[in-house]
Steps between C-alpha positions, in 0.01 A plus 500: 500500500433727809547341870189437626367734769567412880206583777765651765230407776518184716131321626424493835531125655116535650268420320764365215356149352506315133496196351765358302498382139476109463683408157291150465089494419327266736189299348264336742418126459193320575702299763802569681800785455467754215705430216771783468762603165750783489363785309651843585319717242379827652521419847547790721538541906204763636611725764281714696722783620427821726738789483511775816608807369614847674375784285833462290461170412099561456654747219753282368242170481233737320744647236611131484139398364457782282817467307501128460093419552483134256844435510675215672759591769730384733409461863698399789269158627556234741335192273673179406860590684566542851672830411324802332573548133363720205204354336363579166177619577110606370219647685228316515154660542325860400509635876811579732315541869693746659403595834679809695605490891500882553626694217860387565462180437301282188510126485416324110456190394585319200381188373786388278585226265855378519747312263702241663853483516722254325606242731789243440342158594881273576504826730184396659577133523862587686350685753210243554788244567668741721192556729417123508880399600487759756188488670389818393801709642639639172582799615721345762640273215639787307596704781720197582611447173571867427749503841663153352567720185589788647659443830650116549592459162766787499572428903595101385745646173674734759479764333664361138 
């Protein structure tokens, strides 16, 4: 099996927006909250991306298309992480607008359909513990514990 191709070009952050799979199925009732279950079948995140490209990337996105037009891809999204990662992706759509800012300069954009990453729920819980035992300041937390590790651990053996 071949790797699956990677779209080399990074979104803007203006104008970047989605909205995020939900992995339960909501149904209303006559009175009160909806009634929700877990079902995860087909649910995918739905990013609306623009790319700004110099003339080189312009060339690089449109061979990109052409080669790989109704194939998924990977694409380099901020969605359900607070880090960037490669998403499998799909266009979405029969149109790419594409508008040009002088003829150095072309902006697209791409109405995409994401596939979630795999997330490790324990994982989840930990950190939800964390934040709620520190007041939010998590960052601090493992700053502090990483210097513990690192630094007055080895100070307090001396060196042995």
């Amino acid at each position: 099996m071949t790797e699956m191709p990677k779209l080399m070009l990074k979104p803007q952050r203006d104008g970047y927006n989605f909205s995020l799979a939900r992995s339960v199925t909501s149904t209303e009732t006559i009175v009160g909250l909806p009634r929700e279950r877990k079902d995860s079948v087909g649910k995918v995140h739905r990013p609306n991306v623009t790319y700004k490209c110099t003339r080189a990337q312009w060339s690089y996105f449109l061979k990109f298309m052409r080669a790989y037009e109704g194939l998924p891809f990977l694409a380099y999204l901020l969605l359900d992480d607070i880090d960037h990662q490669w998403y499998e992706c799909r266009i979405v759509g029969d149109a790419l607008p594409v508008q040009t800012l002088g003829d150095q300069i072309f902006t697209v954009q791409l109405s995409l359909v994401a596939k979630p990453i795999k997330y490790d729920v324990e994982a989840d819980l930990t950190f939800l513990e964390i934040y709620k035992m520190t007041d939010g300041q998590v960052e601090r937390y493992f700053n502090l514990l990483a210097k513990l590790v690192n630094e007055d651990l080895p100070a307090a053996f001396g060196g042995l």
